[in-house]
PDB file of N, CA, C and O in Angstrom:
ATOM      1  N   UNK A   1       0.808  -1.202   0.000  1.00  0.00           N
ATOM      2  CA  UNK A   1       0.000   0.000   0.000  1.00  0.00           C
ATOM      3  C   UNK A   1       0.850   1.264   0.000  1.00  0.00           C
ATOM      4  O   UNK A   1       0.531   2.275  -0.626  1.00  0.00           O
ATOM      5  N   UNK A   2       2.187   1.123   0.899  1.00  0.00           N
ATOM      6  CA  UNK A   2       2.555   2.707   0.859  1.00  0.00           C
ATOM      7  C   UNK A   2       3.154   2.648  -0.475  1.00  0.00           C
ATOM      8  O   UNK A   2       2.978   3.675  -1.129  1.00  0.00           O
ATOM      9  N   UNK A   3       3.830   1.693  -1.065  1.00  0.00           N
ATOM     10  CA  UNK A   3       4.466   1.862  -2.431  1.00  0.00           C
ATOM     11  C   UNK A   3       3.166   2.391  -3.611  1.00  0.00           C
ATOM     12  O   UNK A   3       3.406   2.658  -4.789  1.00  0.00           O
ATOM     13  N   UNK A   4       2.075   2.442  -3.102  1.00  0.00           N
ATOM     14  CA  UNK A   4       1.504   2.893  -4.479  1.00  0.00           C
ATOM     15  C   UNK A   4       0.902   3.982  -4.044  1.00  0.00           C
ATOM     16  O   UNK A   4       0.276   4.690  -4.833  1.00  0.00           O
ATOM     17  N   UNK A   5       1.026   4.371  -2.343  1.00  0.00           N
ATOM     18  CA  UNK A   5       0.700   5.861  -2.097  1.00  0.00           C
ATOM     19  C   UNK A   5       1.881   6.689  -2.667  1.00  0.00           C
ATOM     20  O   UNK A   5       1.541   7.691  -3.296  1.00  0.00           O
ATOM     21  N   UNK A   6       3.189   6.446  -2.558  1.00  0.00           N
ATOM     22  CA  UNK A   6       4.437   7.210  -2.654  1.00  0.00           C
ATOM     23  C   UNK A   6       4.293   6.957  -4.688  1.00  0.00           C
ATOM     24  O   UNK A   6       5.094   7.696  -5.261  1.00  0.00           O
ATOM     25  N   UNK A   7       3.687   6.336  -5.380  1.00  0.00           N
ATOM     26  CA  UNK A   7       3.549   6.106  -6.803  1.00  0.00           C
ATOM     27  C   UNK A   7       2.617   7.790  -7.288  1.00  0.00           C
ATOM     28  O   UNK A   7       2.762   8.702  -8.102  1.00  0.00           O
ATOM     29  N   UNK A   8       1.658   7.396  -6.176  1.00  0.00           N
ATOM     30  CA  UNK A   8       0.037   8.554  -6.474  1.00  0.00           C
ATOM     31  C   UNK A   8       1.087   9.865  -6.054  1.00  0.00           C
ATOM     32  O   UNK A   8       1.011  10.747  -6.908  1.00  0.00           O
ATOM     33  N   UNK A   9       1.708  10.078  -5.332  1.00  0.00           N
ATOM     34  CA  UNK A   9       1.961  11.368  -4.203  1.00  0.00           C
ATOM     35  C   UNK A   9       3.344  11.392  -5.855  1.00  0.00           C
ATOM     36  O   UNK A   9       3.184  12.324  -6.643  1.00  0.00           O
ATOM     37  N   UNK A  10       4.246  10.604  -6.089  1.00  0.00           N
ATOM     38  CA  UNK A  10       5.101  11.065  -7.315  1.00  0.00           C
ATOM     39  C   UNK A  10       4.648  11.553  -9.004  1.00  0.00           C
ATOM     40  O   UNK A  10       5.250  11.904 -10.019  1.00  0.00           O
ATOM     41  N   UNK A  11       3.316  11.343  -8.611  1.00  0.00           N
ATOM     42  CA  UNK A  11       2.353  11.498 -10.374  1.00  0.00           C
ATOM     43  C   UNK A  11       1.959  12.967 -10.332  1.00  0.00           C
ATOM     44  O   UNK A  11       2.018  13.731 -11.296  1.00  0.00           O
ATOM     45  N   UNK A  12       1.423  13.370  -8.723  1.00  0.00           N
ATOM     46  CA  UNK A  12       0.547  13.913  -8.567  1.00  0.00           C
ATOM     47  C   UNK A  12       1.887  15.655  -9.034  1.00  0.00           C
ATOM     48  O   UNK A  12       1.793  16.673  -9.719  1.00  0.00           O
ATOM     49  N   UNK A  13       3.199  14.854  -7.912  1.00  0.00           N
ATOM     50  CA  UNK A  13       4.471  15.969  -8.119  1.00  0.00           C
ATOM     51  C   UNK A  13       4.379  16.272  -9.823  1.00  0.00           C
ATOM     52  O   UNK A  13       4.165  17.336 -10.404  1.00  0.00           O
ATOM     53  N   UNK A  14       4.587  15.133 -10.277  1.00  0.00           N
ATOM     54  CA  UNK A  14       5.140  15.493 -11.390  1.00  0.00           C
ATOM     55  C   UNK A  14       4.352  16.283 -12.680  1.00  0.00           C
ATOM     56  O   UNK A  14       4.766  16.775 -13.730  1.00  0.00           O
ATOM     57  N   UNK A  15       2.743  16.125 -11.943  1.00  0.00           N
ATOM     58  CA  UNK A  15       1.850  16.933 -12.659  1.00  0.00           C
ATOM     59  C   UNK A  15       2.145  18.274 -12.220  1.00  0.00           C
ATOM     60  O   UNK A  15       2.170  19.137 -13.097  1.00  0.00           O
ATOM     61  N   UNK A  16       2.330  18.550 -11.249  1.00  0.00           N
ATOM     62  CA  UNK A  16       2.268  20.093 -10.987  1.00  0.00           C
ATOM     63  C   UNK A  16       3.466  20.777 -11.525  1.00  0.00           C
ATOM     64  O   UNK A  16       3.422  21.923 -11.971  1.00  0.00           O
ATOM     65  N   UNK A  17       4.554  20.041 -11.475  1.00  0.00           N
ATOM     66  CA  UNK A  17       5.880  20.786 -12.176  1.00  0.00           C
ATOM     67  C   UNK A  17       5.820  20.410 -13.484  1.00  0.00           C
ATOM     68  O   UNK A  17       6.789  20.520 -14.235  1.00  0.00           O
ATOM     69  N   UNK A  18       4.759  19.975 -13.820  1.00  0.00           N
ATOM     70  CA  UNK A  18       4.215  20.021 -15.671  1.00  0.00           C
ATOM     71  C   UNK A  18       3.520  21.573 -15.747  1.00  0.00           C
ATOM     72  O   UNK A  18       3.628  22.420 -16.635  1.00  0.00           O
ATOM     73  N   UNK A  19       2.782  21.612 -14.497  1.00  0.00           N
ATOM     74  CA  UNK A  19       2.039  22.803 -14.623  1.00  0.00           C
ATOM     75  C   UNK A  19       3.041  24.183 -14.518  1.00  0.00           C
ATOM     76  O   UNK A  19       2.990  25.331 -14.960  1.00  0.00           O
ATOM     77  N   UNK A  20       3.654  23.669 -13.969  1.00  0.00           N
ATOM     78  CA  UNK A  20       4.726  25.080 -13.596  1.00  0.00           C
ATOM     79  C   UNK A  20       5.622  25.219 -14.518  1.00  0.00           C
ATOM     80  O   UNK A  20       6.005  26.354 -14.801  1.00  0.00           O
ATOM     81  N   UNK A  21       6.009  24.380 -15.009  1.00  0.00           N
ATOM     82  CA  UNK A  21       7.141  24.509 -16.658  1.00  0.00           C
ATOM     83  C   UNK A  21       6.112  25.319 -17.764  1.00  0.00           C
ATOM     84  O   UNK A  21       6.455  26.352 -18.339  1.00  0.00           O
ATOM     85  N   UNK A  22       4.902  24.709 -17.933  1.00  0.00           N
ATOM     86  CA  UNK A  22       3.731  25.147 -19.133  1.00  0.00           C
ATOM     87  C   UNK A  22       3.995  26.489 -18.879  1.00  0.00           C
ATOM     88  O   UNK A  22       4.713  27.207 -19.575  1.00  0.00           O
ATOM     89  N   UNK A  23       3.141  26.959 -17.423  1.00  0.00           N
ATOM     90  CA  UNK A  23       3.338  28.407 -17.606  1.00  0.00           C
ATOM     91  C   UNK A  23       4.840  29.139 -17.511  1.00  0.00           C
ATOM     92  O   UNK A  23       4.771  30.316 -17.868  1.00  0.00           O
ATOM     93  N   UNK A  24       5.653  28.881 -17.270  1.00  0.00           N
ATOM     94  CA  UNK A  24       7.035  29.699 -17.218  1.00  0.00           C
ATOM     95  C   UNK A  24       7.394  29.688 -18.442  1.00  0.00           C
ATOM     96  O   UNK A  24       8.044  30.660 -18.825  1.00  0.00           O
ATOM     97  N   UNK A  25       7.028  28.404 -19.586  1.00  0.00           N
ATOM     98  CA  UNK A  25       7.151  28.780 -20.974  1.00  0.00           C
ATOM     99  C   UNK A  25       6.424  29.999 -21.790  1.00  0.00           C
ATOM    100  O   UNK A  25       6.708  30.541 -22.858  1.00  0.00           O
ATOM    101  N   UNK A  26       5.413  30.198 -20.885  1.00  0.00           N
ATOM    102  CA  UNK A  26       4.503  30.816 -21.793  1.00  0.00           C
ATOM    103  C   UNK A  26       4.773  32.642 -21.087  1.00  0.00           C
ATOM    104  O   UNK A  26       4.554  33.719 -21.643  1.00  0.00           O
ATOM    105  N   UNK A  27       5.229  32.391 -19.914  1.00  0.00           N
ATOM    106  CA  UNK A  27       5.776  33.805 -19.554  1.00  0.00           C
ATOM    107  C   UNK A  27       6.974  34.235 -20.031  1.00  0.00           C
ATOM    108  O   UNK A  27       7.313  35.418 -20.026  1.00  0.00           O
ATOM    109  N   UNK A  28       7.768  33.150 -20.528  1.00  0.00           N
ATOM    110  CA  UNK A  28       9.103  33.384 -21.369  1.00  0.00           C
ATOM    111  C   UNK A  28       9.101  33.804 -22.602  1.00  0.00           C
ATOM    112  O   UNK A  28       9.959  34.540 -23.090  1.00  0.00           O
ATOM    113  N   UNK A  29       7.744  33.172 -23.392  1.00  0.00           N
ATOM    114  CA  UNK A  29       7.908  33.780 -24.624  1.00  0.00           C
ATOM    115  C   UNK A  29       6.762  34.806 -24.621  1.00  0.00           C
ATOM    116  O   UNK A  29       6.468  35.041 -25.793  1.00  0.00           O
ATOM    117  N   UNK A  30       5.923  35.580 -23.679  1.00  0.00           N
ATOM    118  CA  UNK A  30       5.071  36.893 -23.675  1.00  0.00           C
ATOM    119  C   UNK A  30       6.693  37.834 -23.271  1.00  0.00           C
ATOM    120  O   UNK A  30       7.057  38.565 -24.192  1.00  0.00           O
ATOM    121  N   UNK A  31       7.460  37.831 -22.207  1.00  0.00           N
ATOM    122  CA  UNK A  31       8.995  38.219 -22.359  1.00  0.00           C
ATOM    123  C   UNK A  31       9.764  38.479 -23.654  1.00  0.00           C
ATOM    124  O   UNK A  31      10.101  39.603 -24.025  1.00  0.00           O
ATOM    125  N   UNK A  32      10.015  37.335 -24.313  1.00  0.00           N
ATOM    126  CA  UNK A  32      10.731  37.393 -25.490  1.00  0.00           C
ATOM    127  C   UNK A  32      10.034  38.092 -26.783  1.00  0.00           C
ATOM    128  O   UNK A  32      10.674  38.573 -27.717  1.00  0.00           O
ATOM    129  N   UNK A  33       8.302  38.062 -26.659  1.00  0.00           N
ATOM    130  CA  UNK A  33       7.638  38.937 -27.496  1.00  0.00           C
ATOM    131  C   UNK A  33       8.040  40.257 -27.393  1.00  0.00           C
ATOM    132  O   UNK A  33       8.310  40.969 -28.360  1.00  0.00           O
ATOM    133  N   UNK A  34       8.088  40.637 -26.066  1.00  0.00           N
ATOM    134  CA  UNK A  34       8.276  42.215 -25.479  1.00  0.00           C
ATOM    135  C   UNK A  34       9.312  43.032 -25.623  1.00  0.00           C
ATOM    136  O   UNK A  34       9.416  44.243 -25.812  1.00  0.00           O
ATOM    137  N   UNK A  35      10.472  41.667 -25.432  1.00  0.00           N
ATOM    138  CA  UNK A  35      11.986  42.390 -25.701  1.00  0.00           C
ATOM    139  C   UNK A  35      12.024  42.738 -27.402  1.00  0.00           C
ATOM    140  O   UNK A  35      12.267  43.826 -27.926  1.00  0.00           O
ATOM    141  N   UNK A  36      11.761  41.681 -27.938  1.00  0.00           N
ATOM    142  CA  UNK A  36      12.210  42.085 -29.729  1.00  0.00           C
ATOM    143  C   UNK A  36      10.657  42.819 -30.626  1.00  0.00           C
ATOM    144  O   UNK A  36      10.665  42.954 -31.850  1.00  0.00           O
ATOM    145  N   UNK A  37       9.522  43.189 -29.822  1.00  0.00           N
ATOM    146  CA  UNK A  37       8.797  43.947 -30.106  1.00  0.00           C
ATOM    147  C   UNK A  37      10.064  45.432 -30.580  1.00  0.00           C
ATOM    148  O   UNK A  37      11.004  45.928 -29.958  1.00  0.00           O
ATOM    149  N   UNK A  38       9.553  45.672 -31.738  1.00  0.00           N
ATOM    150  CA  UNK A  38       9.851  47.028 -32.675  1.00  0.00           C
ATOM    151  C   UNK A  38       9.280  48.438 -31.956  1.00  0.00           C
ATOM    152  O   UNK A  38       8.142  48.708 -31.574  1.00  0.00           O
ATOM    153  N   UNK A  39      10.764  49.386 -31.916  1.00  0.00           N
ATOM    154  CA  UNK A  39       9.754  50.462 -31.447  1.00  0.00           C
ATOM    155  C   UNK A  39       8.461  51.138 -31.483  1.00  0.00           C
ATOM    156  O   UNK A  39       7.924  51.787 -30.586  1.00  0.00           O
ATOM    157  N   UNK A  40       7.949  50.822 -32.945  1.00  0.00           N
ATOM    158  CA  UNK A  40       6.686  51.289 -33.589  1.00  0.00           C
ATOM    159  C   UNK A  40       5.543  50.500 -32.731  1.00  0.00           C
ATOM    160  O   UNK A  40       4.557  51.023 -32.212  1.00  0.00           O
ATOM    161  N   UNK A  41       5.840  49.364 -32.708  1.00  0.00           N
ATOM    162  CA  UNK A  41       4.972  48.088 -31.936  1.00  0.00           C
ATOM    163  C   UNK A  41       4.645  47.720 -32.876  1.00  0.00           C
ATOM    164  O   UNK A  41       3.452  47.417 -32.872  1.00  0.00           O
ATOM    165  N   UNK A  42       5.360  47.513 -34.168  1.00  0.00           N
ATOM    166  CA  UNK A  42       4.803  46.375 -35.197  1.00  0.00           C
ATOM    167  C   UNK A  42       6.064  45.382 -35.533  1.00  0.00           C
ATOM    168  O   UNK A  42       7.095  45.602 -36.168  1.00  0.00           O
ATOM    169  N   UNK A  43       5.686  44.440 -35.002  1.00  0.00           N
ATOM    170  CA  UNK A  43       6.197  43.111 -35.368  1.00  0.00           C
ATOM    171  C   UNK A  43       6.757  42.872 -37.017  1.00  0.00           C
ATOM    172  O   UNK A  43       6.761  41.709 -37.420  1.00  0.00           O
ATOM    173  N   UNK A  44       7.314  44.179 -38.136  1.00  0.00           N
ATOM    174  CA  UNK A  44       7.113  43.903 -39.340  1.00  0.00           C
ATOM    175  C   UNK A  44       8.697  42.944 -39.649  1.00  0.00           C
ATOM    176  O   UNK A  44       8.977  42.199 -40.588  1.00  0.00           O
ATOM    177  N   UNK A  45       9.372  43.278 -38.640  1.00  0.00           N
ATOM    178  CA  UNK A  45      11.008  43.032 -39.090  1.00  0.00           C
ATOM    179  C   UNK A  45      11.565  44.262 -39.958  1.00  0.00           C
ATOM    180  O   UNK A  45      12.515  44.124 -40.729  1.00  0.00           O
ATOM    181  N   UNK A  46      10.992  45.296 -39.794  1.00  0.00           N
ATOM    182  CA  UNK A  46      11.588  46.838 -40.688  1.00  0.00           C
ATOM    183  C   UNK A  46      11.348  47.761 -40.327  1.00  0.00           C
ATOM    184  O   UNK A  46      10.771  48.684 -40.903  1.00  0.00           O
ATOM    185  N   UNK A  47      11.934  47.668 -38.800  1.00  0.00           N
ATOM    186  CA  UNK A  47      12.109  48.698 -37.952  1.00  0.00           C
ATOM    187  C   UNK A  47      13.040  49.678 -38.689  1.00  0.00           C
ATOM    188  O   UNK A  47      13.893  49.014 -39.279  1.00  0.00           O
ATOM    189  N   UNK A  48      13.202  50.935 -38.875  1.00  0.00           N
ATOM    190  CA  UNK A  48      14.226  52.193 -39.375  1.00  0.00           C
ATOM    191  C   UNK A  48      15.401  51.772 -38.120  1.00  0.00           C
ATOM    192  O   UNK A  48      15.449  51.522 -36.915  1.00  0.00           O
ATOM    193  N   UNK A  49      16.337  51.901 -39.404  1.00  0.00           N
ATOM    194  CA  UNK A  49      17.781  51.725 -39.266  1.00  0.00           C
ATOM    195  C   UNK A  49      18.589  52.967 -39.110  1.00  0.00           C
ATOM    196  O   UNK A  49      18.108  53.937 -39.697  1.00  0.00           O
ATOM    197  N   UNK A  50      19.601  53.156 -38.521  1.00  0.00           N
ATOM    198  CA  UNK A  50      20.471  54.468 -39.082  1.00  0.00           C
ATOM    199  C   UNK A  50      21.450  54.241 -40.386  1.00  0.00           C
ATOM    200  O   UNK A  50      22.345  53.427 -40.616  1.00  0.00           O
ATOM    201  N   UNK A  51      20.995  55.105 -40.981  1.00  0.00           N
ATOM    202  CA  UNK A  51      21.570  55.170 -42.283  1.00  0.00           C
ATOM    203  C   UNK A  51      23.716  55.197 -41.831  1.00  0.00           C
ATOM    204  O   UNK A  51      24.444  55.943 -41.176  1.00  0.00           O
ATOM    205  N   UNK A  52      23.922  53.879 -42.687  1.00  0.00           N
ATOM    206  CA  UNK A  52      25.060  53.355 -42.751  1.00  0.00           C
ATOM    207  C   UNK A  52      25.475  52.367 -41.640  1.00  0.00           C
ATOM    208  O   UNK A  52      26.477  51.662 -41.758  1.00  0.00           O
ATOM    209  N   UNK A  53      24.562  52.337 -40.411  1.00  0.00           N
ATOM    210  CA  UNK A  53      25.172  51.775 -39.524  1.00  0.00           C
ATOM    211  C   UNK A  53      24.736  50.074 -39.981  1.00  0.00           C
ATOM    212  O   UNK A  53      23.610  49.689 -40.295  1.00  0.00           O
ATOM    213  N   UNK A  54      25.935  49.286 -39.906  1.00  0.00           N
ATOM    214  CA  UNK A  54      25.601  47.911 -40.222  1.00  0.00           C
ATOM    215  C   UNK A  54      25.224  47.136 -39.106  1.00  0.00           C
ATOM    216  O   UNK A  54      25.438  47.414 -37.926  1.00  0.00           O
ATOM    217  N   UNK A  55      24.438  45.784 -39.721  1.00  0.00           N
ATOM    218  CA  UNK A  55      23.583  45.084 -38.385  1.00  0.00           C
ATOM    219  C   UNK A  55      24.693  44.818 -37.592  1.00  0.00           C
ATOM    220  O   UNK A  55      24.368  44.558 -36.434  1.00  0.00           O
ATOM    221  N   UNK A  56      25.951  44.789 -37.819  1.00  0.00           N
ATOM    222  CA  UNK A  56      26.859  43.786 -36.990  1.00  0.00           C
ATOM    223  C   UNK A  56      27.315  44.997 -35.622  1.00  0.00           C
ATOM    224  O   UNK A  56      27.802  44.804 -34.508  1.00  0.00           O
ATOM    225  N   UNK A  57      26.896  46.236 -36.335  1.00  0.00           N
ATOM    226  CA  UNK A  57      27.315  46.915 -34.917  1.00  0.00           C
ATOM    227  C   UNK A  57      25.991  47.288 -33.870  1.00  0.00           C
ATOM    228  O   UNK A  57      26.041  48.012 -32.875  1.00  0.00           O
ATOM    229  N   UNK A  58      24.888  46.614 -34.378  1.00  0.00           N
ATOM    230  CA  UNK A  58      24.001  46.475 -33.907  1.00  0.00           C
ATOM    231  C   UNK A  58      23.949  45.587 -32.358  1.00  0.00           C
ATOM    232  O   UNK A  58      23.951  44.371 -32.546  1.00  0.00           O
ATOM    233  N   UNK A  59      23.903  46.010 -30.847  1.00  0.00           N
ATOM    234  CA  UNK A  59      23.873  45.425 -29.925  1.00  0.00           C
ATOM    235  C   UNK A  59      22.122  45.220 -29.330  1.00  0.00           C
ATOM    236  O   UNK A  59      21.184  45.974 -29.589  1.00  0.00           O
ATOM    237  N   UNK A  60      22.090  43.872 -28.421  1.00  0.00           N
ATOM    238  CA  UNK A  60      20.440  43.798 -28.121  1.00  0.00           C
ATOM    239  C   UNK A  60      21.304  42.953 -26.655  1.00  0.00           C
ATOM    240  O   UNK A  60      20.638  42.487 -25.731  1.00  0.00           O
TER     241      UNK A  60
END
């Protein structure tokens, strides 16, 4: 009997740190939306550049 209480009590763990990974994924990428959101707030990928400056001196 206790081996299949300590079975129920390890399912029950491992559901909840299912639950807690789901959402920390999903707060990671509302995060990662926010950081590479465009100043304008449009998602186009053609945000204004400074004229001549190349992406590589580009820091994020």
């Amino acid at each position: 009997m206790e081996r299949k209480q300590q079975t129920e009590d390890m399912q029950r763990r491992v559901k909840d740190l299912q639950h807690q990974v789901d959402e920390l994924k999903e707060l990671v990428n509302t995060l990662l939306s926010v950081i590479v959101e465009e100043p304008d707030g449009v998602h186009s990928g053609a945000a204004p550049t400074i004229p001549g400056q190349g992406m590589m001196q580009v820091c994020m």
